[in-house]
C-alpha positions, 0 to 999 in steps of 0.5 A, spaced: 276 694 815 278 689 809 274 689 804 277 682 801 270 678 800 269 671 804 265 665 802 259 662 807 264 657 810 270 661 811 265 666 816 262 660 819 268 657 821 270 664 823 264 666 828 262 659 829 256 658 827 253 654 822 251 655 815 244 654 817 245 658 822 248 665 819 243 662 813 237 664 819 240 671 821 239 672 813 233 671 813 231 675 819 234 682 816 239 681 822 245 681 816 246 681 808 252 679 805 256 684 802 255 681 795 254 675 790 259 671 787 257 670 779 255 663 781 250 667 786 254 664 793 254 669 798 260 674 800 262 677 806 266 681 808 270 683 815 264 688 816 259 682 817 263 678 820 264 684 826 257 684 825 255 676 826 260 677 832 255 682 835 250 676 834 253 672 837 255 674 843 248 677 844 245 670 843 247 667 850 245 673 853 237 672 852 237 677 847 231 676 842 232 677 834 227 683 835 232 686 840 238 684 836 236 687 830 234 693 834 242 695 836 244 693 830 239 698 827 242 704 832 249 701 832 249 703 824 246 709 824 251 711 830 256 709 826 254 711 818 250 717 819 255 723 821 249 727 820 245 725 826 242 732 829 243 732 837 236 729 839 236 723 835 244 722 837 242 722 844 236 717 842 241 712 840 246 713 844 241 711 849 238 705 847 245 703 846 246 704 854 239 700 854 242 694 852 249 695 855 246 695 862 241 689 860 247 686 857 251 687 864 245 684 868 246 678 865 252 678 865 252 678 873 247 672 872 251 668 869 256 669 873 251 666 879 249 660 875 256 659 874 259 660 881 252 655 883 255 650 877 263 650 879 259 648 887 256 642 884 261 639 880 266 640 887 261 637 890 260 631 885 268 632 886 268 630 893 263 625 894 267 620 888 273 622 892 270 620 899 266 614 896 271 611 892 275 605 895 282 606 898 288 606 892 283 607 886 
């Protein structure tokens, strides 16, 4: 990855979400920028942003910041602990199967509440078109 440093704004515009926003995921240990600027401004690489990514994306699933920080912490260990002895891989590679299902049944969910809302607003679609006068 590229180890090139971005500002809070550059990442906020790029993950959009706000400053208050990845300010809060700071705070709550789910990300840490990469460094300081002199003038103490928060840098971030493309590491971060991935990582803010993951957030994201789990944040309209239901996740909580507990379960977040809980992939995030076995995602890491997978990833930057080659050392791993086989049972404690097995361990981690099994709460990221965990939250791949959890995630995949919300997924499905949401493809219900969606398929009921594209209904609705057909329905609204046809009423208007039914009710409205005659060359409107």
């Amino acid at each position: 990855m590229d180890d090139r440093h971005m500002q809070i704004g550059e990442v906020a515009a790029r993950t959009e979400l706000s400053l208050r926003t990845i300010r809060h995921y700071e705070e709550t240990g789910l990300v840490a920028p990469s460094a300081r600027s002199q003038g103490g401004f928060r840098l971030y690489t493309e590491t971060d942003v991935a990582r803010l990514m993951v957030i994201r994306r789990m944040k309209p699933l239901g996740f909580t910041l507990d379960q977040m920080r809980d992939l995030l912490d076995a995602t890491d260990r997978l990833d930057h602990e080659p050392d791993l002895d086989i049972g404690e891989r097995k361990a981690l590679l099994k709460r990221v199967r965990e939250y791949e299902q959890a995630a995949t049944e919300q997924v499905d969910k949401l493809r219900v509440q969606l398929a009921r809302a594209e209904d609705f607003a057909e329905t609204l679609r046809t009423r208007l078109h039914q009710a409205a006068p005659a060359g409107s």
